[in-house]
N, C-alpha and C positions, 0 to 999 in steps of 0.2 A: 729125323733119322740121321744119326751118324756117319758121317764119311769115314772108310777105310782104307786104309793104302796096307799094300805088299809091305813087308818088311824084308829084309836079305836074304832070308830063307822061302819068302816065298809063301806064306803061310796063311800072310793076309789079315791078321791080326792086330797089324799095328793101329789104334784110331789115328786121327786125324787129329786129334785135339792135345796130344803127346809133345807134339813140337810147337805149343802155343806158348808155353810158359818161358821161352826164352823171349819176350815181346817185353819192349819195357823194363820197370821193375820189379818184374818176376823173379823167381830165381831159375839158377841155373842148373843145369840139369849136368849127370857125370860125362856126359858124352863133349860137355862144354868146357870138363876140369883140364886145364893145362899138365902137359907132364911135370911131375916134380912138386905138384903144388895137393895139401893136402885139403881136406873138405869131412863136411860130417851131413851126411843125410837126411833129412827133412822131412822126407815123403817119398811113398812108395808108390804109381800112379794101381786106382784098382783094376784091376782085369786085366795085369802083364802077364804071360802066359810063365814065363820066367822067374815069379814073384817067389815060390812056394822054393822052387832048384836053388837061388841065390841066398834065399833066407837061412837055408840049411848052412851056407860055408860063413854068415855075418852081414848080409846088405840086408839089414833092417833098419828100420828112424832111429835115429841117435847113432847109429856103428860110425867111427872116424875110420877115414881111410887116405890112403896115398896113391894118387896113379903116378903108375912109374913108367911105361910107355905106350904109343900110337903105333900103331903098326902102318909101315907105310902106305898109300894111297887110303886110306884111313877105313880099313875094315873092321880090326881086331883091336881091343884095347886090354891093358895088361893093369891090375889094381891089386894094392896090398889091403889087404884087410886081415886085422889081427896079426898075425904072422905068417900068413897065408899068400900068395900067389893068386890071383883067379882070373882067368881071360872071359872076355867077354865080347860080344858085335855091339856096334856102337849103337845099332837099333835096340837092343834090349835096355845103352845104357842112359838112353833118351826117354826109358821113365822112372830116372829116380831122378828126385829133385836135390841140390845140392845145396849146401850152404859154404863157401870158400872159405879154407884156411889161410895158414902160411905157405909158405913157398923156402919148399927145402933145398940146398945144392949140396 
């Protein structure tokens, strides 16, 4: 049986197994991408409740994207994708897997 833990909202959904792949030479996930640094996604973990809302604006495998900032005390994260703006909690963005880009200034 899977462990579950709350996620930010409370919901209860998040597995336990979501914040395994930062372990090692896993990759990393967007909640780990530096600001300013860009990334192209990988993998999208199955059963994020978020999967189907994000896929709509571009976070699918292969989309390249830019996060441009952290919200302080680190809730809210802010990603470009396509030409697009889209905030997200860094719990939703602890299951997409990431592949690191460049690093723009």
């Amino acid at each position: 049986m899977s462990k579950v833990r709350k996620c930010s909202c409370g919901c209860g959904t998040m597995p336990a197994s979501s914040r395994n792949y930062r372990v090692g030479n896993r990759a990393m996930t967007l909640a780990d991408l530096p600001v300013g640094t860009a990334g192209t996604i990988i993998k999208v973990l199955p059963g994020w409740r978020g999967r189907k809302k994000f896929a709509d604006v571009g976070l699918v495998e292969g989309a390249e994207l830019l996060m441009e900032a952290h919200a302080p005390f680190g809730g809210l994260l802010r990603v470009k994708v396509l030409e697009t703006s889209v905030a997200m909690h860094r719990d939703d963005a602890a299951h997409v897997m990431m592949k690191r880009g460049e690093t723009t200034e």
